[in-house]
N, C-alpha and C positions, 0 to 999 in steps of 0.2 A: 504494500500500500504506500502513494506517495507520502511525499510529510504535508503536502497540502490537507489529503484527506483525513491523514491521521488528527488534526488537528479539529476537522469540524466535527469528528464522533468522540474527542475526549471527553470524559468523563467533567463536569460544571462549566463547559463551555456551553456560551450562548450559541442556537443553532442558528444557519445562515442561508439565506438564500431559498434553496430547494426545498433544503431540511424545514424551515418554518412555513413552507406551504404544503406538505404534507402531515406536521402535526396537526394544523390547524386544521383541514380533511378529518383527518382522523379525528379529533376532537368534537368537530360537526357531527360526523354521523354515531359518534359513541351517543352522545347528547340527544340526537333525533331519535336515534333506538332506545337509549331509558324512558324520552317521554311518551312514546307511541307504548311501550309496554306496561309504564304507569296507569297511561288512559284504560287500554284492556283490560285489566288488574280492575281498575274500580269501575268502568261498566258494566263488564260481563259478572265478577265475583260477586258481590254481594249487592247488586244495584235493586234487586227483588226487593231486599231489608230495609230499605228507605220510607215505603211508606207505614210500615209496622212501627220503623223509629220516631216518625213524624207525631205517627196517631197517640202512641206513648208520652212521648216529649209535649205535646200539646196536652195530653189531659195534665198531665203531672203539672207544667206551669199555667196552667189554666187558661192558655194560648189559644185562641179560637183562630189564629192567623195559622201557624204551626199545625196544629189539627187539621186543618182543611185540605194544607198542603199534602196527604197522606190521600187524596182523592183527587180526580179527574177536574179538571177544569171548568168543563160542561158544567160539571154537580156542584162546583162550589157555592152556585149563587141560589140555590135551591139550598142548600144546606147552609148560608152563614144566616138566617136569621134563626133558624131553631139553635144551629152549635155554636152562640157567642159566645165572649170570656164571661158573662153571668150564669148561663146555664153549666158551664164544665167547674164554675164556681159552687155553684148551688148544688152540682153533685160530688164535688169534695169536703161541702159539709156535709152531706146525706152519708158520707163515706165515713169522716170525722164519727157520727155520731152512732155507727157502728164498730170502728177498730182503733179509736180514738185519735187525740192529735198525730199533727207531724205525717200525716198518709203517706207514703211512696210508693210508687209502683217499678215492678222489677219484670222484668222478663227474657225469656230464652226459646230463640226459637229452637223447637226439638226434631222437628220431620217439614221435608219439601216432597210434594208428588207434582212433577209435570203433568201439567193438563194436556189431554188428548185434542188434537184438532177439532172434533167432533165439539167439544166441549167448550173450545175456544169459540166456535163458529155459532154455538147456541148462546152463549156469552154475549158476542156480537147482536146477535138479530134479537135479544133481549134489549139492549141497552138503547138499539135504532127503534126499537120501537118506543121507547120514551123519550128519547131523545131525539125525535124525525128530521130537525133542522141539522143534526149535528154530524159532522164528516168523523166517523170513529176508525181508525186502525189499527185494530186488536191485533197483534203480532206474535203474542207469549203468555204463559198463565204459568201458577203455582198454587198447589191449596196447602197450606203451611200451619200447621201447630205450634200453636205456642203457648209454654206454661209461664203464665201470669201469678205473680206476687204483689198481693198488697197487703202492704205492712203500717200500724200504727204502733202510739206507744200501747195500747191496750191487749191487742191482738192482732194476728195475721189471716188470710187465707190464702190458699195458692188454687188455681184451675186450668184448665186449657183451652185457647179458644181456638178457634180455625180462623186464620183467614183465605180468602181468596185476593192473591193480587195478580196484576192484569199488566202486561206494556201498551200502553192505549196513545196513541201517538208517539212513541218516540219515549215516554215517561214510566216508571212505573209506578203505579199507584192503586189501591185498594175500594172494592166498589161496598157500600154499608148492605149488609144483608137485608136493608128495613124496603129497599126499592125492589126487589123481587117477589 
């Protein structure tokens, strides 16, 4: 090797020339491959769990913003006048006056079953028919358990509920059992 070249691969020398347009390559596409694999990572992995978390995290801070977000967009405006922050208030004193102060809710989802096309497509012609104006793109489903805890200082209980969530545009979000 010349002494030219020995020089631009020694060891704390600044790179030159060639050499710093190929780290710099290579640093670009390190960098576009972490964030295309981050993105996968949190769309595909657990993007189902988002409106389970929503629907929780709103009862718990009595969020009627946050709760709603855990459903379709269509439905929001049919449901924000019954799900305000007084009603999810009025049921954490009803909850209060059961398992005493300080209420929290805990949960863990425990089982996912992918829904059958069959299942998705009754899903769909379910929702168009209440919703006739509404352009729906049912994509994806999951019926999902999960064991719920709620705990005061008095007492606890714990149960399982099922949801169904749905990717309905592009989103995924959970449709309320009460519209079926």
């Amino acid at each position: 090797m010349s002494e030219e070249k020995k020089k631009d691969v020694e060891f704390g020398k600044e790179p030159t020339g060639d050499n710093k347009k190929k780290i710099a390559i290579i640093g670009g596409i390190v960098a576009a491959v972490v964030v295309v694999l981050f993105l996968l990572v949190s769309l595909i992995g657990g993007a189902y769990k988002n409106p389970i978390k929503n629907y929780f995290n709103g009862l718990q801070k009595c969020n009627s913003k946050t709760y709603l977000k855990a459903f379709p967009e269509f439905m929001r405006e049919d449901l924000e006048d019954k799900y305000d922050d007084e009603y999810l208030e009025d049921r954490k004193e009803s909850l209060e006056d059961t398992y005493g102060d300080k209420v929290k809710y805990s949960y863990k989802i425990v089982d996912k079953t992918k829904l059958t096309k069959d299942e998705i497509k009754d899903s769909k012609k379910a929702l168009e028919k209440l919703y006739e104006d509404e352009k729906i793109k049912l994509t994806a489903g999951y019926q999902v358990c999960v064991k719920v805890t709620i705990k005061g200082s008095d007492k606890k209980a714990t149960s399982y509920e099922t949801f169904y969530v749905y990717k309905i545009n592009g989103k995924w979000v959970t449709i309320p059992s009460s519209i079926y």
